[in-house]
C-alpha positions in Angstrom: 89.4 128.3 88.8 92.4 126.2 87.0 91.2 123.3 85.0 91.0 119.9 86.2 94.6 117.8 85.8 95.5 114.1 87.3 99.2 113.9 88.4 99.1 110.0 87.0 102.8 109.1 88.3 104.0 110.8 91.9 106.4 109.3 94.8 104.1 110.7 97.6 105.8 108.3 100.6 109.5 109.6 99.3 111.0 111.9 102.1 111.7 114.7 99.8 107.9 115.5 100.0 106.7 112.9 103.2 108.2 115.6 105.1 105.4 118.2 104.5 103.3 116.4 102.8 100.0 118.3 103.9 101.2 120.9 102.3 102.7 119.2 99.1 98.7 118.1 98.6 96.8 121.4 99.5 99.5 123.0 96.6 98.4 120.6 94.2 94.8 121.2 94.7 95.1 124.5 94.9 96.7 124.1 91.3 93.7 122.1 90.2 95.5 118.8 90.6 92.4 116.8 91.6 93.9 113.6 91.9 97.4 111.9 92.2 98.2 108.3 92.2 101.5 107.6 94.7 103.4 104.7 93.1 105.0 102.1 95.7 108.5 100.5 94.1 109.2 98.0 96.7 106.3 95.7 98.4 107.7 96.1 101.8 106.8 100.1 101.6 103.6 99.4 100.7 102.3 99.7 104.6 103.2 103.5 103.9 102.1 104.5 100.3 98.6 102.7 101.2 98.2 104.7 104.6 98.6 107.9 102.9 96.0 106.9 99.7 93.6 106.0 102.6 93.8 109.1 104.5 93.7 111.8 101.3 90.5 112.2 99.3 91.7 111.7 95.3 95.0 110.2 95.9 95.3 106.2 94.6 98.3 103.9 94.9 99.8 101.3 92.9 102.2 98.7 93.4 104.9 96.4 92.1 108.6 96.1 91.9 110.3 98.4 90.2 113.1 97.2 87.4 116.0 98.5 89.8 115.2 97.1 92.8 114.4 93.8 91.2 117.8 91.9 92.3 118.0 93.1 95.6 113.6 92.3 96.8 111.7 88.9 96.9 110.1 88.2 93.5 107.0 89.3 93.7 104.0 86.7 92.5 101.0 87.1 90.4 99.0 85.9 93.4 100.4 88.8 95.5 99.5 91.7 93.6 96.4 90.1 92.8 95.3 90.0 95.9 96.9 93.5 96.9 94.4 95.0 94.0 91.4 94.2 95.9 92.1 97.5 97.7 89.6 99.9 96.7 92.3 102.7 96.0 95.1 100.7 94.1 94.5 101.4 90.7 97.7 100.3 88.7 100.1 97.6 88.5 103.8 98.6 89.0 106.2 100.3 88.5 107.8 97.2 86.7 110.2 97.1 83.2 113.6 97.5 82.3 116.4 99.9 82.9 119.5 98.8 81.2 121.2 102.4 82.1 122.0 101.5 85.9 120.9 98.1 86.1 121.6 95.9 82.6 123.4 92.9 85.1 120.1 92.4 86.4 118.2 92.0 83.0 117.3 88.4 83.2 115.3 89.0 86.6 114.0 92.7 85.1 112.3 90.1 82.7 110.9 88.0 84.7 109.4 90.3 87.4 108.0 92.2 84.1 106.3 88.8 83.2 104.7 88.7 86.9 103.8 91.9 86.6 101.8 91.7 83.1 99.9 88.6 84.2 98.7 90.5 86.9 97.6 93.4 84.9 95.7 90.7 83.0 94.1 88.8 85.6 93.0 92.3 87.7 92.1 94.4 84.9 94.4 97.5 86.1 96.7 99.4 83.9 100.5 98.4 84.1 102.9 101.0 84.8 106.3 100.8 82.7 109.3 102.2 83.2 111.7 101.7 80.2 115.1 103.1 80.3 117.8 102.6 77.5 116.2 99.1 76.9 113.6 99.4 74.4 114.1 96.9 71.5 113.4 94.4 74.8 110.9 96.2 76.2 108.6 96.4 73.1 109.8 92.5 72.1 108.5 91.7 75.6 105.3 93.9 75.7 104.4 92.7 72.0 104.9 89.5 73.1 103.1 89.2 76.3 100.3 91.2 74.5 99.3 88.4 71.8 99.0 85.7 74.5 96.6 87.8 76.1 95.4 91.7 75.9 96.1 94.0 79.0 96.6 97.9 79.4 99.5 99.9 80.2 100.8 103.4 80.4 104.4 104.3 79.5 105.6 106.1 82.6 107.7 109.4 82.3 108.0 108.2 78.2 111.2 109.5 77.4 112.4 106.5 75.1 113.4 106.8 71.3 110.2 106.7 68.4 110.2 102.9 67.7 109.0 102.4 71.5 106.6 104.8 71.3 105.1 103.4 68.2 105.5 99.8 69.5 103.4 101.1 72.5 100.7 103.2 70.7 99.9 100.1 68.2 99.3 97.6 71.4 96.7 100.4 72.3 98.9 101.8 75.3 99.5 105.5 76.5 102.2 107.6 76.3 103.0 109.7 80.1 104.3 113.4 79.5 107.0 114.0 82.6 108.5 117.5 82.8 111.0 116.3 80.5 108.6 117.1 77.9 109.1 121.1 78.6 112.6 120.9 79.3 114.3 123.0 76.2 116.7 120.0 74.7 114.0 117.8 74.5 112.4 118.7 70.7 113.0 115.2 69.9 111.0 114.0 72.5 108.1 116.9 71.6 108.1 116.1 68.5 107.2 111.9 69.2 104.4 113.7 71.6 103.2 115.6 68.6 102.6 112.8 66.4 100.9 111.0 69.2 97.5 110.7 69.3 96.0 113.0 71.7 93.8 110.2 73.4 96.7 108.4 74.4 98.8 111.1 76.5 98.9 111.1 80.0 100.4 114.1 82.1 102.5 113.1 85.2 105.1 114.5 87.6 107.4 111.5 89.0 108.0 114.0 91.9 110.1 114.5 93.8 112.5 114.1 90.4 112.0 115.8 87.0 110.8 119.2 88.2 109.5 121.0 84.7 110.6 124.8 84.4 110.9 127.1 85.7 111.3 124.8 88.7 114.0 122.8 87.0 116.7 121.3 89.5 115.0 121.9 92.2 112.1 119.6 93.9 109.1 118.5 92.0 105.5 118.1 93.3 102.4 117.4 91.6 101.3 121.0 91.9 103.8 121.4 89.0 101.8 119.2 86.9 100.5 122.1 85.0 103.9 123.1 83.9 104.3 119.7 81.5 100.3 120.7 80.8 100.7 124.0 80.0 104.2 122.3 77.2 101.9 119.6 75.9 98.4 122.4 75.5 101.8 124.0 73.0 102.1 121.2 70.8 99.0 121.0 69.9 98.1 124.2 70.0 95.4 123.9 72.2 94.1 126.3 75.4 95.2 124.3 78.8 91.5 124.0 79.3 90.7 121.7 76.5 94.6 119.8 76.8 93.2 119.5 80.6 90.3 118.2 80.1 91.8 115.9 76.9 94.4 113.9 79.4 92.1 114.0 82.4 89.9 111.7 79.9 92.2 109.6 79.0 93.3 109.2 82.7 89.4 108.0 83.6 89.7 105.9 80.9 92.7 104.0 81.6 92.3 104.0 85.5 88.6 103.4 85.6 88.9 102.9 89.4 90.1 106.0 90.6 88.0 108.0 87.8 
């Protein structure tokens, strides 16, 4: 039997994989992908990404506003996701934070709908989700910030930001997300922040449908392939996949006490 691993981060509802979706799951468990939690990035598709956490044994949702849709949806408030969290199966706040790369008009409203986002992973108790791209001298300002006028927990989605992030993130007693990036070969630089990582801080994720790890690289990803970025991060620290496994499915119960 394959060891136990949690796809943390997937995009279940997306039609790259709604379109056979059945299948998509039965591959993942097959895998030994026990559980998946299906991230919503825009409230009003959040009828969709609920039905199919309701109808799959050990797949969660979470919800919120991602950074680049911010400008173009309703502000989402506190009270809202708040009162979205009561579902039994929504586990995390978000996606929420800042891309700069394709959105850095929109910054002011990024940061604001970041704001909303952290007071509700305050008030709720459920890990934020962050996605931070080429923006992270704001990000950890803001998440440094936000975190001495009052403690909450995150996870660094897909982390594939520079070293100062990462440390800014692992002092506020955050986790770091390994995405397929992790295994692709140009990415030493990003291994080697992994590496010096604390091991009970890692999180192993697919984003699917994007970011397929090899040898499935350009080509549609799906949380069966979770044990590819498994099998990269086991590497750096030299461990069996077993006991890497078994390290980040941990650390997943942990942080997402509600789906562990």
């Amino acid at each position: 039997m394959p060891p136990e691993i949690v796809d943390s981060h997937c995009h279940l509802d997306f039609p790259q994989l709604a379109e056979d979706l059945e299948a998509v799951i039965a591959r993942a468990r097959a895998a030994g992908v026990t559980r998946m939690v299906t991230i919503c990035t825009k409230l009003r598709e959040l009828p969709r990404v609920q039905a199919i956490a309701e109808a799959h044994e050990g797949v969660f949702f979470a919800a919120g506003t991602h950074p680049m849709s911010v400008a173009d949806e309703p502000m989402v408030s506190v009270e809202e996701l708040v009162a979205l969290a009561a579902h039994p199966k929504m586990v995390g706040i978000g996606e929420t934070g800042l891309d700069y790369h394709y959105t850095a008009e929109s910054a002011g409203v990024q940061s604001q709908s970041l704001r909303v986002h952290i007071e509700a992973a305050r008030q709720t108790g459920l890990p934020l989700i962050i996605h931070a791209r080429d923006a992270d001298e704001d990000m950890a300002r803001i998440l440094t910030e936000e975190h001495r006028a009052g403690s909450y927990s995150c996870v660094m989605h897909c982390f594939s930001s520079g070293e100062g992030l990462a440390q800014a993130a692992l002092d506020l007693g955050f986790y770091l997300s390994m995405s397929g990036i992790a295994a692709f070969p140009k990415s030493e630089s990003l291994r080697a922040i992994f590496r010096a990582a604390p091991l009970e801080r890692l999180l192993l994720e697919t984003d699917a449908p994007y970011l397929a790890p090899p040898p499935y690289r350009g080509r549609r990803n799906e949380p069966a392939y979770t044990v590819h970025t498994a099998e990269a991060g086991a590497a750096l620290f030299d461990l069996p996949l077993s006991e890497f496994a078994a390290a980040t499915t941990a650390n997943f119960n942990r942080l997402f006490r509600k789906a562990a």
